[in-house]
N, C-alpha and C positions, 0 to 999 in steps of 0.2 A: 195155659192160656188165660184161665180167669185171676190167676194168681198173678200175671204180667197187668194187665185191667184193673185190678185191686193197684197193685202196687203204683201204678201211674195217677188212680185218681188218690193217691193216701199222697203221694209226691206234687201234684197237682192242689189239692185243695189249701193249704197254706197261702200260698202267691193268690192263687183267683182268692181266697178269704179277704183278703190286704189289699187286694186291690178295689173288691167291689166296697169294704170299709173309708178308702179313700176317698173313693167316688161319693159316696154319703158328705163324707166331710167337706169336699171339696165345694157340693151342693149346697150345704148350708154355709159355707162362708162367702161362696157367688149371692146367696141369699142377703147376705149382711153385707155386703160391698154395697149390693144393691139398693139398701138401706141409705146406709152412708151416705150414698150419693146423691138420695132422695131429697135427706136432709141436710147436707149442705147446700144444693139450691136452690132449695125455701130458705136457710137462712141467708144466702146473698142477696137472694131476692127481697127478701123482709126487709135488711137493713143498705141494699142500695148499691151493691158492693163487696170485696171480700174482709173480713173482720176477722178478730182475736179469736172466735168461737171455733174451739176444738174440740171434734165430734168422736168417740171412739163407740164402734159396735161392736159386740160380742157375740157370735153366733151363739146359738144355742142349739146344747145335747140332752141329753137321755134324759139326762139327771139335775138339770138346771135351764131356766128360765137364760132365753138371750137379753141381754142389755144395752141399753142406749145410753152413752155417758156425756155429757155436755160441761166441757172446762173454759175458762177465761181466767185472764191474769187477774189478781187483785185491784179492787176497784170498779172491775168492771161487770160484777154481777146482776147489773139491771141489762143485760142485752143478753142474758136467760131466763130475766123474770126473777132472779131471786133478789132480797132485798136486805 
């Protein structure tokens, strides 16, 4: 009996491991979608409209800082402020 109970939770814990690690993951990229989206409609907003400004976010894990990436075609780096 307790050997049947062992063997189901030794059977068991891989999948529930993986799945609640998903769920983590999942959470922190709903987190940076949600970003995203922050920050693309402050920049519509800012500039009046939709623009060249391509936003990538990178959730962030254990072991690294999430980022904010802001790209524009050449030429057009005063509409992130760089100069």
């Amino acid at each position: 009996m307790i050997g049947d109970v062992v063997g189901f939770f030794i059977a068991v814990a891989p999948v529930a491991g993986l799945l609640m690690w998903r769920g983590q993951v999942d959470r922190r990229q709903r987190a940076a979608d949600l970003i995203c989206a922050d920050i693309h409609v402050g920049v519509t907003r800012v500039l009046d409209g939709e623009s060249l400004v391509a936003i990538q976010v990178e959730c962030p894990t254990r072991w690294r800082a999430g980022r904010v990436r802001l790209a524009v075609p050449a030429g057009y780096a005063w509409l992130i402020g760089l100069s």
